[in-house]
Each structure stands twice: as C-alpha cells, then as structure tokens.
N, C-alpha and C positions, 0 to 999 in steps of 0.2 A: 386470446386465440387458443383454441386446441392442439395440443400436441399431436403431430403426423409422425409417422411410425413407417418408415421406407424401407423398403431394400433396393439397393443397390447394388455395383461394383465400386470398389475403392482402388485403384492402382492397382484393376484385375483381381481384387479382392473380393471375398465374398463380405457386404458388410451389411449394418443396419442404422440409418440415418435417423436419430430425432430432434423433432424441430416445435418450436413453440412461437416463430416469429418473430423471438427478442436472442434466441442462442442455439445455437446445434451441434448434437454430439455425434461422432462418427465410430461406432463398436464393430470389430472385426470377429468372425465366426470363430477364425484362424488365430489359436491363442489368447483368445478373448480380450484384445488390446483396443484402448481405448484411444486411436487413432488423432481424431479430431477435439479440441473445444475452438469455438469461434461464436461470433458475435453474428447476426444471422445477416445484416444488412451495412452497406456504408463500407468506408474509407479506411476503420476500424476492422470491418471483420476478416483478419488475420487467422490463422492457424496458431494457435497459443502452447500448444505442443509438439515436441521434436519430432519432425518426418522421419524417418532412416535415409541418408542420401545413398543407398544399396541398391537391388533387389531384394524384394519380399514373397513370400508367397503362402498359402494356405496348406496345410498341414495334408490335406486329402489332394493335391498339388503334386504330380511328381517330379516338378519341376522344385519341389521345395527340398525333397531330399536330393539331387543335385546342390542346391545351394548350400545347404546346412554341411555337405563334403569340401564344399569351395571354402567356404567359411572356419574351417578347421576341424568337424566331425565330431560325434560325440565328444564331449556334454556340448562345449559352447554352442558349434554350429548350429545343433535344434535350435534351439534358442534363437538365437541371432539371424538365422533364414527367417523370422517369422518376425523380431521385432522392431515398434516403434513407438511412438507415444509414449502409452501407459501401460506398464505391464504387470501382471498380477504373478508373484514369486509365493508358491505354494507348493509342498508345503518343507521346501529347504530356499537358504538364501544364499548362493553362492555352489560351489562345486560340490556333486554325489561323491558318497564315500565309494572306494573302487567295488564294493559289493552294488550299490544301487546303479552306478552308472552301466556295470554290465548286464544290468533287466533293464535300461533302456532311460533309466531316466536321466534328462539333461538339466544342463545349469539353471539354477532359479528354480528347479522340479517342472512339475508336468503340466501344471494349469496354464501356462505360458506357450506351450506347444502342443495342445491337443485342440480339436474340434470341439467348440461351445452349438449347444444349439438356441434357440430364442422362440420366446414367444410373445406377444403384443401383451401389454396392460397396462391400466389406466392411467395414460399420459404418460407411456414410457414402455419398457420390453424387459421382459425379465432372459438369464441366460445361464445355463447350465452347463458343468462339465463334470465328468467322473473320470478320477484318478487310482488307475487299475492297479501302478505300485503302491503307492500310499494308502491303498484302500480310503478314500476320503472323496465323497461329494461333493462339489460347490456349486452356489448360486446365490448369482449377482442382480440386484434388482435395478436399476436404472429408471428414474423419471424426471422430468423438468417441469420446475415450478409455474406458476400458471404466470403468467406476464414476465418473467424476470432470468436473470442471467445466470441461474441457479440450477443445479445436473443435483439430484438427493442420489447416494448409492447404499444400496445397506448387502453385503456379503453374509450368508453362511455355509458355514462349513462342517458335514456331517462325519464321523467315524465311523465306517460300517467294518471298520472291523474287528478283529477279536481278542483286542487289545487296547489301554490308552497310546495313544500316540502324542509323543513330542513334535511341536511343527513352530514352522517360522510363517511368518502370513505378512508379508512385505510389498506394499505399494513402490513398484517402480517405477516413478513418475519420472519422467524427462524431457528435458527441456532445453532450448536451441536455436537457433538459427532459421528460417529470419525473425523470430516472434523474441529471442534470446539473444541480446548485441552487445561487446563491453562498453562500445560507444556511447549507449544509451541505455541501459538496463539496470537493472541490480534484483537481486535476492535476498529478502528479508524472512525471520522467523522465530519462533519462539522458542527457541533453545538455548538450554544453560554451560553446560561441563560439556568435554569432547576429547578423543583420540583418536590421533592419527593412524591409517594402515601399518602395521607391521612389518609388511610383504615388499617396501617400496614400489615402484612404477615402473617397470620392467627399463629398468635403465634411464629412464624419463621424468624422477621422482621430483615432485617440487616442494614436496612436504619433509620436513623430519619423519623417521619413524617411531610409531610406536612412544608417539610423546602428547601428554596429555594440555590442552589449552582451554578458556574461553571463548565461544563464538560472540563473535565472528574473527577473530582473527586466531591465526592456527601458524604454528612455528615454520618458516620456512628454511630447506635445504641450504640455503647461505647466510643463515643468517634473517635477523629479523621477523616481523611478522607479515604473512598474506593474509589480503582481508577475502572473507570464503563469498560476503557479499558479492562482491565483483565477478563478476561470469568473467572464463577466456582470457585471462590476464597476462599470461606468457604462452605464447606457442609455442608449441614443442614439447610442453612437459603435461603432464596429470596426477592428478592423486584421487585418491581415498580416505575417507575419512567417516566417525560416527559421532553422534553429537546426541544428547539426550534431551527431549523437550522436559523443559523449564517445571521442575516437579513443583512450582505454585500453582501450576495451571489448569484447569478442569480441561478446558480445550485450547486445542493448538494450530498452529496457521504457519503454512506455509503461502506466502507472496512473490512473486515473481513480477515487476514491475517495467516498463517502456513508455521511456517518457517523450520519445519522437511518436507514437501513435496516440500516446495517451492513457492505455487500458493497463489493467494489472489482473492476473489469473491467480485468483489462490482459492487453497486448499483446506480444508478446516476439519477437523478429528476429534473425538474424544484422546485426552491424555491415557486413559484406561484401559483403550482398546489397541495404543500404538504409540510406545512410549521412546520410539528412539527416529530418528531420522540419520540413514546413511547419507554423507556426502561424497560423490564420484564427479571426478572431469577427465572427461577426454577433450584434448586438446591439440590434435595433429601430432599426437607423440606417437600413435600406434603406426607401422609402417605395413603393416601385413592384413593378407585380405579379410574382411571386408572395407577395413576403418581406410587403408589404402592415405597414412600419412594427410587424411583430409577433413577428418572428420573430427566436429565438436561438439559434445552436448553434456551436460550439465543433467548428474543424477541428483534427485531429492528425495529422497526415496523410502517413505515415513512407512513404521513397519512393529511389529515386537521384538524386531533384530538388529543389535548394532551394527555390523558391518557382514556384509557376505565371504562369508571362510568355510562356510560348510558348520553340519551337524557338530563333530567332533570338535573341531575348536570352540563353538559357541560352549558347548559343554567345559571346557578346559578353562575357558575366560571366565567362567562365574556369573557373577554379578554386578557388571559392570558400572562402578559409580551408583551400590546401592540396587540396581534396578537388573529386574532379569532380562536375560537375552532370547526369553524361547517362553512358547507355551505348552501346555501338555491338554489334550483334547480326550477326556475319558471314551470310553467303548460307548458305540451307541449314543452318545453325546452329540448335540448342535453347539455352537460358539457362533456368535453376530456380532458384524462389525458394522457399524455405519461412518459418512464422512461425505463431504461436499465439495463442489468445483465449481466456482462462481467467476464471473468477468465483470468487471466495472471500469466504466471511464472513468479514469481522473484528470487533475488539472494536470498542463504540460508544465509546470513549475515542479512540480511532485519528484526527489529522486529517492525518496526513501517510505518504505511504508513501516510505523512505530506500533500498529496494534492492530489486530482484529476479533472483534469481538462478537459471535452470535444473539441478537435475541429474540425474541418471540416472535414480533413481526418482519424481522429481517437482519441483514447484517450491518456493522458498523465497521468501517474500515479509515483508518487515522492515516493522515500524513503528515510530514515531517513535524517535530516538534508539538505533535498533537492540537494544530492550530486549527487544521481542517476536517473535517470529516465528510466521510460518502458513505450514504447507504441505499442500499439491495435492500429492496420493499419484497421482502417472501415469508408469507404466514407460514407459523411452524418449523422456525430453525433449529429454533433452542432446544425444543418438544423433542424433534427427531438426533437430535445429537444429545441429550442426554439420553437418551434409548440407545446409545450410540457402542455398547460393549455389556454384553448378556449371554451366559446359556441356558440353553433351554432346551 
C-alpha cells in the first residue's frame, strides 16, 4: 500500500499523519514531536508512546504561552506546554546556562518548542526548523517502509553560524501509560556501564547518587539493587540515570515490550551517532503543576549526552566511562543522524526481549533465551543505518 501523508488536528494540534496500512505515525508542527507510533489496524493498534496526561498546545498557540507560565515559566515550561511522545532536544540536554535562557531558550533548547514546517516526500514528509539562538538548522526526514511496521528517520543538522558549535542532539523518547504497565511490560537494551543522577529526585530519590552500576540493575536509595527493566516500580519516587550503550555494538536497540497486547516498539541506532541512553522515571513523585502527583512515564532517551545537566556540567564530566558527552558541529558544517521505530507482534509468552539485530532485508528481534525469533521484512535496514552518522 502507499503511504498517505495527512494533515490533521491532533488534540487541537497542528499535526501530519503517515500511514502505510501496516503503521502510523503522528508528527506535530508544534515542536516537532513525534506524537503517535501505532499499529494501523486490530486489537493491537495501541499508542506505543507517552501521551502528556496535561494540556498541550502549539507554539503559534497563545494559549501555549499560557501554559508554559502554568507549567513553571522559562526554561521548563516552553518545554513542557508543548511536550509528548518524542521529543528532539537540540541543541542542549537539560537546563540553559543563565546567559542563554535570558535570549529565550528553554529546557532541552529550541528544536522542541519552536514551529517545524513539513513538506510531502516519497512515502513520508520531510520537516524543518531554524534555531535563531544556536544559530543551527534542522531537518528531519520521516518515511514508512513499504508493507511493514517500520518509521526510517535520518536528522540533519546545519551550522550557519560563525563559529563551531558544541551541541547535544538527544532523542527524548518516552514512554508510558497505557502502552507502558509494570503489570505487564518491561524495558530491554543494549547497554553496558551507567550512573546514577547526582542531583537526587527532588526529595523522591529512589536511586543512590551519583554511583556507578551495571544495567539493568542500578543501586537503590535503601539498599539493594532496582532492576531499570521494570517500568513504575515504586510510586512515589523517580530517578535519573545515564547508561552507555554497550561499546561492542555497531547498533543499538532500545525495546519496550507488552505482553497483555502482545507487541513490542523499539528503537534502533547506529552506536556512532548516539552513544549514551539517558534513563528518567516519573513516578507520581512530582506534586506541582503540570505532573500534578499523577503522572508516569518512562524516559529512554538515546542521544550523544549522558544525562541532562546542561552545557557546563557535561563539560566538567569529561569523558564519561571512556566516551564523550557532546559533539562539536564545525562552521558551515552538516552532521546526519539516522535511527528507526518499528512495532512487531510477539508471542504473549514473550516477557523479555535479549537482542535486536538489523539486516539487509529486515529486522531480527529475539526473545527470551534467544529460542525465538520475529522478524520485520523491510529492505534496506542495515543499508540505512550503516549511513546512520556522517558529515557532510
């Protein structure tokens, strides 16, 4: 079937719907977030990314500047009037230093709360934004494979200004409720070494700080280990955490698993282009507006940045575990990212996924024990994710 290229509204959103028959993704104008993945048909076709249980609004919206004053006001609130799902953090991860946030830029930078515009192409839309602080273009290309449950995304990101720029270029992927259960769910992926937040959980910490461990399991506040698999584990508290994908690996996978529907969304990257995955949980710890003591989602949030602290501390961390925390984008310079979002049914026996692995003609995804396998029949996986971190 051909891929259909809509616009829509989304929850009063300006958005653009593509659909191929077998999967549908839902891109919003507003902040260029990646709304929706879901299964196009059936019993199965779920929302497989975090809604915001808020209000949202679009950025040319003035009802969004409203919200984003509700919300707590520069930095967070830009930010957070606008997000859900997916969100693209360019070109900082975490808090403006107090010089940039007084020229306006908000938490996660600018590509997150500015107007993207879109254009149709072949089998998908392509979408642009231009970041007036950062002096820095982006554009995100968007298509779905032809029969299969596969979203291709390839980013680049231009310098026009006159200078190189240090940047952080972070996938805020998140994930939740009701597609994210501890009843039924788990989170798998390929990472090696990790640390904990420094900062604790603003009173709600369920991590040590600042202490280094093995995923999946990460030191907890009393004692013992939390396994990071396990979504929503304790209400009431959250953490922070960075974890570095597994430096064997050419490519890396994040899985997200649901074994009362059956399906499992994951995520796939070149190691090259995005070598660290933050982990974040809100867990009804936060009491104040927006999160309103209610809210739970589960950040995975694969990027060139270990955790979001801002410019200056990623500076100050180093090299964390060997691998750096930031890239530097020369004058005049492109930098390309590519990376994939695929859905597959699996068996309801399935509670853990041990491997995913891209190739030529499609994906291979293992469960438990590596006894079974499922694959995603899409030509040119491997093709496009070895192209998957280039400048040019």
């Amino acid at each position: 079937m051909t891929t259909s290229t809509t616009a829509e509204k989304w929850h009063d959103r300006d958005a653009v719907r593509l659909g191929n028959g077998v999967m549908e993704a839902v891109l919003l104008r507003g902040g260029g977030h990646i709304a929706e993945l879901r299964l196009s048909r059936g019993a199965a076709a779920v929302n497989c990314l975090w809604p915001a249980p808020w209000p949202t609004a679009d950025p040319d919206d003035a009802y969004c500047k409203t919200l984003a004053e509700n919300y707590g006001g520069v930095p967070a609130g830009a930010f957070l009037a606008m997000y859900t799902g997916h969100a693209l953090c360019l070109d900082i991860f975490g808090a403006p230093s107090n010089e940039d946030a007084a020229r306006g830029m908000p938490l996660h930078g600018e590509a997150a709360a500015r107007t993207w515009s879109f254009d149709t192409i072949d089998r998908g839309c392509t979408a642009r934004v231009e970041l007036p602080i950062a002096q820095l273009d982006c554009e995100r290309r968007a298509r779905l494979a032809d029969d299969a449950a596969v979203l291709f995304i390839e980013e680049r990101v231009h310098n026009r200004g006159a200078v190189p720029r240090e940047i952080h270029w972070v996938q805020h992927l998140s994930l939740g409720p009701p597609f994210l259960e501890t009843s039924h769910s788990r989170i798998d992926a390929s990472l090696d070494r990790g640390r904990t937040w420094p900062l604790g959980y603003e009173g709600h910490a369920i991590l040590r700080d600042d202490a280094d461990f093995t995923w999946p399991h990460a030191p907890a506040i009393d004692g013992g280990a939390l396994d990071l698999g396990v979504p929503f584990a304790r209400p009431g508290y959250g953490f922070v955490a960075a974890a570095r994908v597994d430096a064997a690996r050419e490519f890396a996978y994040i899985a997200a698993l649901n074994w009362q529907v059956g399906l499992v969304l994951v995520y796939c990257f070149p190691r090259a282009a995005f070598p660290w995955v933050a982990i974040w949980e809100e867990n009804c710890a936060r009491p104040g507006v927006p999160w309103n003591g209610i809210a739970r989602v589960r950040g995975m949030e694969f990027g060139t940045t270990p955790m979001p602290v801002g410019r200056d501390a990623i500076r100050t961390m180093g090299n964390l575990f060997d691998t750096p925390g930031s890239r530097v984008i020369p004058q005049g310079a492109v930098l390309q990212a590519r990376y994939l979002a695929a859905i597959a049914e699996v068996p309801l026996n399935w509670r853990a996924i041990t491997d995913v692995v891209p190739g030529r003609d499609g994906l291979i995804i293992a469960g438990p024990h590596n006894r079974e396998l499922i694959s995603i029949a899409a030509a040119g996986i491997e093709e496009f994710l070895q192209e998957g971190y280039r400048e040019g």
